[in-house]
N, C-alpha and C positions, 0 to 999 in steps of 0.2 A: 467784397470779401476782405477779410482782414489780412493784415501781411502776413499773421502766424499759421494762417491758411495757406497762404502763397508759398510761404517757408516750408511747411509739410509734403506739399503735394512737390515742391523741388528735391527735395528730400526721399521721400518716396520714388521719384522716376528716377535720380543718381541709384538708388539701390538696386532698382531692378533693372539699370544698366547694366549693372557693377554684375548682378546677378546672371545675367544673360553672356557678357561680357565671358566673366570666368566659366559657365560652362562649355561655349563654344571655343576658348583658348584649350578649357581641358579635353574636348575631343578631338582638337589637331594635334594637343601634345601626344594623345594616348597612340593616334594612328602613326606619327612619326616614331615610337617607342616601339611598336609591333614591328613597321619596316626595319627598326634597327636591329632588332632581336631577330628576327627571319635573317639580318642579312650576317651578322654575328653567327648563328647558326650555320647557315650555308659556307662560312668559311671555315668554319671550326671543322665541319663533314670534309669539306676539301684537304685540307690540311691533314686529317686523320686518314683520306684516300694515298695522298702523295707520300704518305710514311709508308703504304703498301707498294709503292711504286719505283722500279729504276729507271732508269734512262742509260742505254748505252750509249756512247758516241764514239768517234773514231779521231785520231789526226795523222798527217803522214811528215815525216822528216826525215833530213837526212842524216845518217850518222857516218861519217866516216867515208867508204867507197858505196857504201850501201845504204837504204834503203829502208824504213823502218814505219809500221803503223798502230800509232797507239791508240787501242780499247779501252775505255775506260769507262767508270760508272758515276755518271752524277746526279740519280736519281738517290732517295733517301732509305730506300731497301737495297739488302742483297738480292744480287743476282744471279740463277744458276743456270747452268747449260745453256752455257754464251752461243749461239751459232753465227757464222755469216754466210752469206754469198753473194754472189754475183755476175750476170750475165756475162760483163763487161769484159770483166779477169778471165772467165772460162774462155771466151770465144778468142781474147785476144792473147797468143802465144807469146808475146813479148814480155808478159807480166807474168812474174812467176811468187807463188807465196807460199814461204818455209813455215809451214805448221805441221807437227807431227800429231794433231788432234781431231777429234772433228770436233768437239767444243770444249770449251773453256770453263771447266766443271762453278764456278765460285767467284764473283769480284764483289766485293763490300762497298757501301759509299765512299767514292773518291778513291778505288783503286784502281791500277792500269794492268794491261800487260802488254807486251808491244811482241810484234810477230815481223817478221824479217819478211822484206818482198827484193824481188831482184827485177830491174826494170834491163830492157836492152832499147837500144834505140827506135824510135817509131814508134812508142807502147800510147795506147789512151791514155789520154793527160787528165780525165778526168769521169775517170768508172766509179758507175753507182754501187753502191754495197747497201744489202739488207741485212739486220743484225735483227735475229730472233733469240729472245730469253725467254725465261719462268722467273716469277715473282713473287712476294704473299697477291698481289692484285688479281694474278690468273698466269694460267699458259698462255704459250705459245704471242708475247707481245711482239711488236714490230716496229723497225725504222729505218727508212731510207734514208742515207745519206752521201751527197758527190764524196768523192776524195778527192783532191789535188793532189797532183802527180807531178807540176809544170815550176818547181822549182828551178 
């Protein structure tokens, strides 16, 4: 055989590496492209849930001679008809909590209100509180959280 023979047929098999080559790079790119798009998706849907969504939370400090627990919202919706309770607080008479409400009609992202507690000596240093709201996400959401009492 001639070289221009030998030439062609190397030529020839480079191409239809080259050819084999870029299709199978183009269907690992195409499948990595769909994973990223599905996961792009998934977050965009989360993100659009979390705008319907609040988060109460609570903390406790002290002001003064007394006693103070701040509600607050750090989820990215308003909140309405804050409620709490807790086993902790009812059962144990030593803890007492100044609210003339039974809930807390409205808190906006990142707003508080603080509720006056009176502790006497011997009270649970650390009662669970559940705080039930309404959201755009649905009724009736829920969250446990200790309080710290033991300053």
């Amino acid at each position: 055989m001639k070289l221009e023979t030998w030439l062609s047929i190397g030529s020839l098999s480079v191409a239809i590496f080259s050819i084999i080559y870029t299709c199978v790079s183009e269907k690992k790119l195409r499948k990595q492209q769909i994973k990223i798009n599905n996961q792009i998706l998934s977050q965009n849907q989360e993100g659009e849930i979390n705008k319907k969504k609040a988060l109460i939370c609570a903390d406790t400090y002290k002001s003064g001679q007394g006693w103070r627990m701040k509600i607050y919202n750090k989820g990215e919706a308003t909140a309405r008809n804050i409620r709490f309770y807790s086993e902790d607080i009812e059962k144990d008479t030593r803890i007492i909590v100044r609210l003339n409400l039974d809930s807390i009609p409205l808190l906006n992202k990142n707003e508080h209100f603080d509720v006056v507690l009176q502790l006497c000596s011997g009270h649970h240093p650390a009662p669970i509180v559940k705080f039930i709201w309404d959201d755009e996400f649905g009724n009736d959401q829920e969250r446990e959280q200790t309080l710290n009492l033991t300053f």
